[in-house]
C-alpha positions in Angstrom: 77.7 163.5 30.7 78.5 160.2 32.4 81.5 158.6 31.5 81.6 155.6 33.7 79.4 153.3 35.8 78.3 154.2 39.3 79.2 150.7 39.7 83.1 151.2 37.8 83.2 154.3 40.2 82.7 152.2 43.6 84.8 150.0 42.8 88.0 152.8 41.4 87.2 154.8 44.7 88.0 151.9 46.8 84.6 152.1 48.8 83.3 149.3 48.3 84.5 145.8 47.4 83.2 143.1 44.4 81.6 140.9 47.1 79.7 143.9 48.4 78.3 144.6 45.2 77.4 141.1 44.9 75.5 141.4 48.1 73.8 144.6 46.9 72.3 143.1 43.8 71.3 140.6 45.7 69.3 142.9 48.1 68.1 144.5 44.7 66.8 141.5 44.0 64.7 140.6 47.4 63.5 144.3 47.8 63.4 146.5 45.0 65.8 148.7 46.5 67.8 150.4 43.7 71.5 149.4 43.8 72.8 152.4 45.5 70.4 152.5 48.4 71.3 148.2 48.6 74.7 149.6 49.5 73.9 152.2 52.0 71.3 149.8 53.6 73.8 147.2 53.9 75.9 149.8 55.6 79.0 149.3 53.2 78.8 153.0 52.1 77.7 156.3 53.5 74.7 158.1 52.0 77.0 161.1 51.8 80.0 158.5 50.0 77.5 157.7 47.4 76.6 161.2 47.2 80.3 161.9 46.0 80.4 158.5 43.7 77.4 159.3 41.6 78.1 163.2 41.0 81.9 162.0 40.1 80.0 159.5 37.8 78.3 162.3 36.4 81.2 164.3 36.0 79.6 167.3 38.1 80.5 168.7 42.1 79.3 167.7 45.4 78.1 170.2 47.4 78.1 169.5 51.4 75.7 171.7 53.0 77.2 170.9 55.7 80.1 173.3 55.0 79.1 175.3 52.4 76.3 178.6 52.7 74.2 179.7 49.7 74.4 183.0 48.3 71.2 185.2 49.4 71.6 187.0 46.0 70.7 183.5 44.3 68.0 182.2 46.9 66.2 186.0 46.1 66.4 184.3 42.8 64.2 181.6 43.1 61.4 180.9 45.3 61.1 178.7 48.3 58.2 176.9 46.4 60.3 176.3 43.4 62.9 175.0 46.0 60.2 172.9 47.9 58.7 171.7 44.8 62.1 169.9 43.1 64.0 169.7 46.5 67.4 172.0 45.4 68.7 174.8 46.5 70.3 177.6 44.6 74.2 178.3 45.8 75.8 181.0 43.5 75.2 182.8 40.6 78.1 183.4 38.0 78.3 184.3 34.6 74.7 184.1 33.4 74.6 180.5 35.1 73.1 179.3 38.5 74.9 176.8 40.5 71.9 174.5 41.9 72.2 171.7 44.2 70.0 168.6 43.2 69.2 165.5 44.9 68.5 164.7 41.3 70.6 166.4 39.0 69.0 164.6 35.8 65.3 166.1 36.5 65.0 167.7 33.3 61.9 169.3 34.1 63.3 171.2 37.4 66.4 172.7 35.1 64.1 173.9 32.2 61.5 175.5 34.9 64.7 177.4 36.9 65.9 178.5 33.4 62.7 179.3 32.1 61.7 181.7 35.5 65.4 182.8 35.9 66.4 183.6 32.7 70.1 181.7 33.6 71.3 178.1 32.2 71.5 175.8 35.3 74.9 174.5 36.5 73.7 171.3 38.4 75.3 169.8 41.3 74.9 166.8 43.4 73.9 167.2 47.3 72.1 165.2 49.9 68.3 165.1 50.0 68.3 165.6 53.8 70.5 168.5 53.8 68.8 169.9 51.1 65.3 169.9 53.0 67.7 171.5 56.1 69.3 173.8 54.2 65.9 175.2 52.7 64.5 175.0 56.5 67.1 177.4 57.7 67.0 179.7 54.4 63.8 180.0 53.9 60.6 180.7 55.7 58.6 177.9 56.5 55.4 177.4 54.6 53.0 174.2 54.3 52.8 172.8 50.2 48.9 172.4 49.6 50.6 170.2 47.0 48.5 167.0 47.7 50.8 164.9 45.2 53.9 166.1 46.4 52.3 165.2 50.1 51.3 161.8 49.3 55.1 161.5 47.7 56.1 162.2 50.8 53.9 160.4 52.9 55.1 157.2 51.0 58.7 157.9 51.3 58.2 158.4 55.0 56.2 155.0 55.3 59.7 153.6 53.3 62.0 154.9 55.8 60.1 153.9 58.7 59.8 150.1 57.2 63.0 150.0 56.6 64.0 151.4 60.0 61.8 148.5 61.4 63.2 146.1 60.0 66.7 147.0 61.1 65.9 147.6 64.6 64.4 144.1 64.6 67.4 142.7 63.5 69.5 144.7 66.1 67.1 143.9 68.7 68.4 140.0 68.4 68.7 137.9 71.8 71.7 135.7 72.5 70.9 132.3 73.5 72.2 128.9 75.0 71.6 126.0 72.6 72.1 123.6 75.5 68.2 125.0 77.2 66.6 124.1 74.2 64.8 121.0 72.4 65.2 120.9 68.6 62.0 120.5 67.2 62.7 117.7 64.5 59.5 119.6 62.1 61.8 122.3 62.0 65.0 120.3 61.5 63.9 119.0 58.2 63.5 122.0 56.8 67.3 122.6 56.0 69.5 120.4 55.2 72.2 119.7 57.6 74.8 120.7 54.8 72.9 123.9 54.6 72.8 124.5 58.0 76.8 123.9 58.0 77.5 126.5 54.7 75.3 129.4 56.4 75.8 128.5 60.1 72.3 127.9 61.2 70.4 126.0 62.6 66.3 126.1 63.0 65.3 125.6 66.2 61.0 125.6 66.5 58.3 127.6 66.0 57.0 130.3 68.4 53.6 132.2 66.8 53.9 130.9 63.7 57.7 131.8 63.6 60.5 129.6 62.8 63.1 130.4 65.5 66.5 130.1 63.8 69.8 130.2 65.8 72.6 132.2 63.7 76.3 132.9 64.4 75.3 136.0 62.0 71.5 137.2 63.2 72.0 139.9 60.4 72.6 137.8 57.6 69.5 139.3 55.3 70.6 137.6 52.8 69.9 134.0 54.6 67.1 134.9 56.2 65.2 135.9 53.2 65.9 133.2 51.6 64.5 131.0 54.2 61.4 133.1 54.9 60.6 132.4 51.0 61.7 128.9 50.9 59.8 127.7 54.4 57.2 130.4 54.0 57.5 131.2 57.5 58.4 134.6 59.5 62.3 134.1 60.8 63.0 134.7 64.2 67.0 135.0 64.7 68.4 133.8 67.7 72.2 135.0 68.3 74.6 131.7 69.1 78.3 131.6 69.2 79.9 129.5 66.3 81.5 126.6 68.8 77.9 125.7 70.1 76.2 126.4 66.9 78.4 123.5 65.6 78.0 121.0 68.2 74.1 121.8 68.0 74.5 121.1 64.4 76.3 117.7 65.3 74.0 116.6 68.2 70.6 117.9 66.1 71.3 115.8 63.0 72.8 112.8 64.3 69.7 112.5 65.9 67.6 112.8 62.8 70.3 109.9 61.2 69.8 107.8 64.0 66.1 107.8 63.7 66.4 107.6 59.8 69.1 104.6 60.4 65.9 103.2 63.1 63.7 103.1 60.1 66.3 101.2 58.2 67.2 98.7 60.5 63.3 97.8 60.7 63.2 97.7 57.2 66.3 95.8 57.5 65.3 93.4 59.8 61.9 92.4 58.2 64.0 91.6 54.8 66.5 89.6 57.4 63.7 87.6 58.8 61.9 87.0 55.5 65.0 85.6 53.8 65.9 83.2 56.9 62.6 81.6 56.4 62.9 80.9 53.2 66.8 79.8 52.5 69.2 77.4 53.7 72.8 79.1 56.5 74.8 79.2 53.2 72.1 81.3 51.4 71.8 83.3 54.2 75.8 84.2 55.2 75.8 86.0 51.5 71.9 87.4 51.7 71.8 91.1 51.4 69.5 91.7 54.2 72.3 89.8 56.5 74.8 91.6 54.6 73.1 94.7 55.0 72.2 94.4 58.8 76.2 93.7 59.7 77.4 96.6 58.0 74.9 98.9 59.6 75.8 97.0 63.1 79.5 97.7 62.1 79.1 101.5 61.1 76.3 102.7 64.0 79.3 101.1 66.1 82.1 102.6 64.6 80.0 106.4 64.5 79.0 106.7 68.2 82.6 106.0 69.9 82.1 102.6 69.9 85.4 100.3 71.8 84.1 97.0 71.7 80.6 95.6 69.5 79.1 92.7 71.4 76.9 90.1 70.1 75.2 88.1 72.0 72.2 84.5 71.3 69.7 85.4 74.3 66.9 82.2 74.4 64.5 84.2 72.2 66.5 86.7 70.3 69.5 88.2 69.3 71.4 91.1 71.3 73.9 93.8 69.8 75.5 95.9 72.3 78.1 98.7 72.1 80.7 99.9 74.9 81.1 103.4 74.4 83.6 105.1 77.4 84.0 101.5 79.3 80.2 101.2 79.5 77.8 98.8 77.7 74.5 100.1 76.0 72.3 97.7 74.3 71.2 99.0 70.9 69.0 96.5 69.4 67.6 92.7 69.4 67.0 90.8 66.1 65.1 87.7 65.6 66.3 84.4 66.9 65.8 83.0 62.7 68.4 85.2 61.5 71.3 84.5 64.6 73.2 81.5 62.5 73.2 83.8 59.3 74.6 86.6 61.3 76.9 84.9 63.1 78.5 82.8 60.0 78.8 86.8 58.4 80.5 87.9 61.0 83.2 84.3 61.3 83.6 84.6 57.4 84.4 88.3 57.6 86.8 87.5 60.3 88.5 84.2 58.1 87.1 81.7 61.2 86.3 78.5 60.4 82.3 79.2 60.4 81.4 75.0 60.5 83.1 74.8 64.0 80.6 76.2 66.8 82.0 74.1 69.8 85.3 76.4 70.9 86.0 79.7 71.1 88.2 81.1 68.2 89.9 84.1 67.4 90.5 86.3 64.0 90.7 89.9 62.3 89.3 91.9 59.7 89.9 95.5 58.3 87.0 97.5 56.7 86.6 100.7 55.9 83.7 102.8 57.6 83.3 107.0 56.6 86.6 106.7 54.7 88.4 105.5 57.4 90.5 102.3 57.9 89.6 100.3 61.1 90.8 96.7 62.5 88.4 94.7 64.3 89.9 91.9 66.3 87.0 89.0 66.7 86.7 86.4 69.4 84.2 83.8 69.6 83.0 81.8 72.6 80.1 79.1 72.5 77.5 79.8 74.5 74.3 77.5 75.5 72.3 79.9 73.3 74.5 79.7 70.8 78.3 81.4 70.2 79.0 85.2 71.6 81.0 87.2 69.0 83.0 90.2 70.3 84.4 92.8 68.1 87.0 94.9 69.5 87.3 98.5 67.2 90.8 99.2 66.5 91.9 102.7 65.0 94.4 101.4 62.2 95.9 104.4 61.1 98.5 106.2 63.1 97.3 108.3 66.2 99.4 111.0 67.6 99.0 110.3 71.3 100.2 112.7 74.1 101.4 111.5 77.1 100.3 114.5 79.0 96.8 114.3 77.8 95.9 110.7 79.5 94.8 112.3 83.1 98.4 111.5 85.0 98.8 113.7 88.4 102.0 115.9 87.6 103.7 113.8 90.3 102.7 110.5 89.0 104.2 111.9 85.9 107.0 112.7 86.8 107.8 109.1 88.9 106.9 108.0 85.5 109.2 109.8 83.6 112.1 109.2 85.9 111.6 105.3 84.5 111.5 105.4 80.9 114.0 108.1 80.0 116.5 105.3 81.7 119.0 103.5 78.7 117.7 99.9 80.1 115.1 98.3 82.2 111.9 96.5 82.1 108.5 98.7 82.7 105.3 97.1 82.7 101.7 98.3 82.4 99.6 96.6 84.4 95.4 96.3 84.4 92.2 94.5 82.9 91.6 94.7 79.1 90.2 98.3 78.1 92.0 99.8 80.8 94.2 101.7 78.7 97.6 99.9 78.8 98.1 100.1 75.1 97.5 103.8 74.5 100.0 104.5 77.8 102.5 102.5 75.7 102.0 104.2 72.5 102.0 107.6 73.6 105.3 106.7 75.4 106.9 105.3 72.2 106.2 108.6 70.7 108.1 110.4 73.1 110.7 108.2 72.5 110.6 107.5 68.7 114.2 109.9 68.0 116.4 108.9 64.8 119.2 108.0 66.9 117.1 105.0 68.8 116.1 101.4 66.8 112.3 100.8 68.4 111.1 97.0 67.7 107.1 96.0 68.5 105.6 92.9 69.2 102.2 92.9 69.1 99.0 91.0 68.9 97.2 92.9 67.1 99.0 95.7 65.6 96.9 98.3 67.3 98.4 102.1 66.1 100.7 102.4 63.1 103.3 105.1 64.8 105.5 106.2 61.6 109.8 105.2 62.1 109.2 102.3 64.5 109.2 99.0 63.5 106.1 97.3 64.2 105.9 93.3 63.9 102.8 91.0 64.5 102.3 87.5 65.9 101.0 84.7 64.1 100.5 81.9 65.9 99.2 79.7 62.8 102.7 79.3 61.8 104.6 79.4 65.2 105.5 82.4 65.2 104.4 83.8 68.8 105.5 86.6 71.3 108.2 84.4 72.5 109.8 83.2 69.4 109.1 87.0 67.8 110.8 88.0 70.8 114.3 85.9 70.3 114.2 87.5 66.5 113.7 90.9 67.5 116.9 90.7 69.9 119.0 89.9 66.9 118.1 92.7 65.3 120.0 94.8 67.5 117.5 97.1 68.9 117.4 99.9 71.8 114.0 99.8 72.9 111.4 96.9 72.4 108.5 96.4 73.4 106.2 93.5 73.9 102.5 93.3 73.8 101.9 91.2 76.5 103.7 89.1 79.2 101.3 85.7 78.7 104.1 83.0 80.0 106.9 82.1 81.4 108.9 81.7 78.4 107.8 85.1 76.9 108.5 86.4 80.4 112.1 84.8 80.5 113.2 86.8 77.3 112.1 90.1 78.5 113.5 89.9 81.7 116.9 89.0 79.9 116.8 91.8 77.7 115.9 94.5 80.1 119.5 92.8 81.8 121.4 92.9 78.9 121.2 96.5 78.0 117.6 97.0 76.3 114.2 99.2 77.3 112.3 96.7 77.9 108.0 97.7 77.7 105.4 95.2 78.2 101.8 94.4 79.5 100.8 92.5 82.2 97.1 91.4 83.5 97.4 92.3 87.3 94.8 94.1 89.4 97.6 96.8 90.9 101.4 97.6 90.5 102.6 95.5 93.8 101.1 92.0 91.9 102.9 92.8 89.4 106.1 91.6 91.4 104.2 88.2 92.7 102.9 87.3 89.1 106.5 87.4 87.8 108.1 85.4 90.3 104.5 82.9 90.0 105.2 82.4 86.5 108.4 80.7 87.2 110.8 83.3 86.9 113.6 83.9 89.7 112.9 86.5 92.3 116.5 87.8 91.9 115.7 88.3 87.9 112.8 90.4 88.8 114.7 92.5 91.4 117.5 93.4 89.4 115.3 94.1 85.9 111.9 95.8 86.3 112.3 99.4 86.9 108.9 100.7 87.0 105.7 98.9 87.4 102.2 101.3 86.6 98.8 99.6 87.0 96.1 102.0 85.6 91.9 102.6 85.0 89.7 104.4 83.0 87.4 106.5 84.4 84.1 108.4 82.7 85.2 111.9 83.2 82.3 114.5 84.0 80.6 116.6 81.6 81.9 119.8 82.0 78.8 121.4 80.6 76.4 119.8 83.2 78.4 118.9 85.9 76.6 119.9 89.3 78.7 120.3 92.4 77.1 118.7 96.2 78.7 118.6 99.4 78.4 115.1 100.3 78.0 113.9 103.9 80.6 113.0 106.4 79.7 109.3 106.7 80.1 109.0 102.9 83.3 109.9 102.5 84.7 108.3 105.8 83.0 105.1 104.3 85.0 104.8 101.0 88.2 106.3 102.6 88.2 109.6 101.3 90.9 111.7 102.7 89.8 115.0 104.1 91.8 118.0 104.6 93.5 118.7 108.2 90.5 120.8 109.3 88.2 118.3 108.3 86.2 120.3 106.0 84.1 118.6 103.6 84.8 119.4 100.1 82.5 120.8 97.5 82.5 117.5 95.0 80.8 117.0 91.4 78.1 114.6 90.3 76.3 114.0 87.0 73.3 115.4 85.8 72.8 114.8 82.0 72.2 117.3 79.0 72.1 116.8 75.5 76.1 117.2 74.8 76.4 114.4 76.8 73.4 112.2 75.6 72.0 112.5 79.2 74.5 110.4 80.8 76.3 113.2 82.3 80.1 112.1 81.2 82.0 112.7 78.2 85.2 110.9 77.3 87.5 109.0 79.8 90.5 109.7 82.3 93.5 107.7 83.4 93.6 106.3 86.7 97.1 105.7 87.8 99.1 103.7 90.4 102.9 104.3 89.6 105.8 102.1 91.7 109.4 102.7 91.0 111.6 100.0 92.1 113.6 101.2 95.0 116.5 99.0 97.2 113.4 98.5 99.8 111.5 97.0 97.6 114.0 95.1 95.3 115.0 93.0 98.9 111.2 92.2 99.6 111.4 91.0 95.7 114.1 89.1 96.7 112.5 87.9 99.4 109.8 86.7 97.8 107.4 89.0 100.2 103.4 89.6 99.4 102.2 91.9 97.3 100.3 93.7 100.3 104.2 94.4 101.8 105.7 95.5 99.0 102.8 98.0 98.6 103.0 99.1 102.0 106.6 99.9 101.4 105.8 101.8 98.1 103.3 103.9 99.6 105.9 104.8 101.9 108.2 105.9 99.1 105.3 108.3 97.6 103.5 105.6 95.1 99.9 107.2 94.9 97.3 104.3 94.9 94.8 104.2 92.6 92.2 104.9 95.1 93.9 108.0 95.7 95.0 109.2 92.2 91.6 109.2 91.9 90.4 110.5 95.2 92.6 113.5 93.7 90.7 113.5 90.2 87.1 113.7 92.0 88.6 116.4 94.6 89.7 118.0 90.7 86.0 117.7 89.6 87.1 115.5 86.7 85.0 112.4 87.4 82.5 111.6 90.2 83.1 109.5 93.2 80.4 106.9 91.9 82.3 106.2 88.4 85.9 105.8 90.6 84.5 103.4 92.5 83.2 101.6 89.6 86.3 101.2 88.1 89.2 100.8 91.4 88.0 98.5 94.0 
């Protein structure tokens, strides 16, 4: 009778797919469901679909009761109790044969009986149980079985549906959640892993009544949560989360857990440290594993939370490691006083200094490798009466595709910008402290700039971003070869655009100012506290006030800001006398605006800010200005006259940026005096 496998049939018909088989089985597996009812529970078939599938299996018709009407010559033929009893329903009668609809068309026992009272050879067929039941309701008269087996059959299949109609109402009835209201519970963490949590896109949350509550992008996933009900041995309560917060959850939850596990290490760390320095001479130490050990873990926590710059610093007692992460300092640990000349000789060997000379500051490099990534640390020294600081400044070495657009610049700072460096010649200089930004400005720039047609030449000291078709040269002063001396070399090599790391004297100076002059884009650094001092700096350094006039272009002094959580980020209307204080401009009516503060949450670390924005001060060189140059006038005049001409201060770029909500009036202050 069957030629084929139900499961051969699914798959021919096109109703269902390999994968959903695959899921099936596995249901088949986890609740004893046969294969068939796996699918419709699933929801990947229709009862009536399956219906079709198996009597096409079987090689015999579906009946839909639906649509087709029994003959009343062949229910006279048999009785509603021989009906009730097998659950089919006689349709025609043809021939000497009986066509019967079955729920089961294999019960041997129900065709020989019908035969046997009917005196006709069955002609099964395959129809739905429930219309089956219907149809016998509506063509028969309605009378109770006294068949106690038959009613505990059903009472058992009834207590089946109702389960299983449970069960999926729970999971329907699944509540949708913010991951940002709630605490991971670290018991509950460790009970998947956070690969795991990654593949199935979970995460476990706590426990409510003995229930592990479990955040899922897919609260239906039967499969998953099965599985974790058996391998926890808890009840799963789903909670619905989108995927984007589910992920950062997943980031946030288990770098916790690492930095706790990285806690323990460290101790462990630290005690080894301690015991070796107590037992072994400075050049047993520098190559100890402990030592070893503890500066690579300093190096990678560094490196892993956003780290710009790793400080260490000899306190009178002990050892401090801090890390500025978005311009800020955090201290992160203290190590015994014992182990500071061990640590520090790692770090001057690592960095090729010359470790037996502790008197006066020196300055080196290193690459290394942390999470598969290549970074450059440049490392500075200064002696200290507690012993010598060591600064290392993290330095991306691969190329970074930097848009200009994304730094924070006002469109109309922008644009003043713009008008500057899409000139053939000209000098423009960055201008602010270190960490300000000057080299990422530059960079992104450069990128804008980088075409085939244009030969771009760096100087640099370091080498900070590898940018692909420019060509990128480094200083050495060891062998004489510094930003001045680069600078003549680079000129010969005929280029269009150079630019110049840093402006640190007058001879370096000199050679910019010439090239700008003689037909070259000219970009450089300089260490001034706003765009005007840019001018006075120049001209202080030696080099003629007409020189200056006639070459610089554009001068941009810049910050960086914290910029505000935008998850957390709770607006206040401050008060009058604040914002008169500080100078901040209010509208014509004098309304005071609705401003934002922090507040802290857990995608922040509870510091209420998230990444950094540019602050920006922009000065185009007009005629004005170029005769104050010329003039040799203060930097205070010259920035009167450029505010005339529309230079936004840096003050009020980022007066504008708090009005924006992008960073609080607190941080701006910090950062633009």
């Amino acid at each position: 009778m069957p030629k084929k496998e139900l499961t051969a049939v699914l798959l021919e018909s096109g109703l269902v797919s390999e994968d959903q088989l695959n899921d099936a089985r596995e249901v088949q597996k986890k609740t004893g469901l046969p294969l068939a009812r796996a699918l419709v529970y699933l929801g990947y078939i229709s009862q009536k679909d399956l219906a079709r599938m198996i009597a096409q299996q079987l090689g015999l018709r579906f009946i839909d009761l639906k649509k087709e009407v029994p003959e009343k010559k062949a229910l006279e033929i048999v009785s509603e109790d021989l009906a009730r009893k097998f659950l089919i329903l006689p349709m025609e009668v043809r021939d000497g044969k009986i066509l019967l609809a079955m729920t089961n068309p294999r019960d041997v026992v129900a065709r020989e009986e019908v035969e046997s009272l009917t005196g006709m050879k069955v002609e099964p067929a395959v129809a739905l149980k429930e219309e089956i039941q219907e149809a016998i309701e509506r063509y028969y008269s309605w009378e109770v079985s006294e068949d106690l087996t038959d009613l505990t059959d059903l009472i058992q299949e009834v207590e089946r549906e109702v389960a299983l109609k449970k069960m999926t109402e729970a999971y329907e009835r699944v509540e949708e959640i913010d991951l940002t209201e709630y605490k991971v519970d670290p018991n509950a963490l460790m009970m998947v892993s956070e690969a795991e949590a990654r593949k199935k896109k979970i995460l476990p949350l706590g426990f409510e009544e003995n229930k592990l509550l479990l955040a899922m992008v897919n609260p239906h996933d039967i499969f998953v949560l099965d599985n974790l009900r058996m391998s926890t041995g808890y009840e799963i309560k789903p909670l619905k989360v989108s995927e984007e917060a589910l992920n950062e959850a997943i980031n946030r939850s288990y770098k916790m857990t690492e930095v706790t596990e990285v806690e323990e290490d460290l101790q462990e760390i630290l005690g080894e440290a301690e015991e070796s320095a107590a037992t072994k001479s400075i050049e047993g130490l520098i190559e100890d594993a402990p030592i070893v050990k503890l500066v690579n873990m300093i190096i990678t926590r560094g490196v892993k939370q956003g780290a710009s710059d790793i400080h260490i610093e000899p306190q009178e007692k002990d050892l401090r490691v801090r890390y500025r992460i978005d311009g800020v300092l955090h201290e992160v640990m203290r190590s015994p006083k014992n182990i500071q000349a061990g640590l520090l000789s790692r770090f001057k060997i690592m960095a090729s200094l010359d470790i037996a000379e502790k008197r006066k500051p020196q300055d080196g490099h290193c690459s290394l490798s942390v999470g598969g990534k290549v970074y450059d640390f440049r490392v500075a020294t200064l002696p200290t009466i507690y012993g010598e600081r060591i600064v290392l400044r993290v330095l991306a070495k691969e190329s970074v595709l930097l848009d200009l657009d994304k730094l924070g610049f006002l469109p109309e700072s922008l644009e003043r910008y713009r008008s500057a460096f899409t000139k053939p010649y000209g000098a423009i200089l960055i201008t602010g402290p270190t960490g300000s930004g000057k080299s990422t400005t530059l960079y992104a720039t450069l990128n804008i700039l980088n075409k085939p047609d244009k030969n771009i030449i760096t100087i640099e000291d370091p080498v900070e971003y590898r940018l692909p078709n420019i060509n990128q040269v480094q200083v050495n002063p060891k062998i004489g070869f510094t930003f001045a001396r680069g600078l003549r070399s680079l000129l010969r090599a005929s280029p269009d655009i150079l630019m110049v790391g840093e402006i640190r004297d007058r001879e370096t100076a000199e050679i910019a100012i010439e090239a700008a002059l003689t037909g070259h884009l000219v970009f450089s650094t300089l260490h001034t506290n706003d765009a005007p001092s840019a001018i006075s700096r120049l001209i202080e350094m030696g080099i003629e006030p007409f020189l200056v006039a006639s070459a610089i272009d554009c001068v941009q002094a810049q910050r960086l800001a914290r910029r505000l959580c935008p998850d957390c980020k709770e607006p206040y209307q401050p008060s009058r006398k604040a914002l008169e204080e500080i100078g901040f401009p209010l509208d014509e009516d004098g309304e005071i605006p609705t401003l934002y503060r922090p507040k802290g949450c857990p995608k922040c670390n509870n510091t209420g800010y998230k990444g950094r924005i540019g602050i920006y001060e922009v000065m185009l060189m007009s005629e004005t200005i170029e005769r104050l140059t010329v003039e040799k006038a203060t930097a205070e005049q010259i920035k009167k006259v450029a505010i005339e001409e529309g230079m936004k201060t840096l003050r009020m770029d980022g007066f504008e940026k708090v009005k924006m909500g992008l960073t609080s009036i607190e941080e701006l202050l910090r950062v633009v005096a």
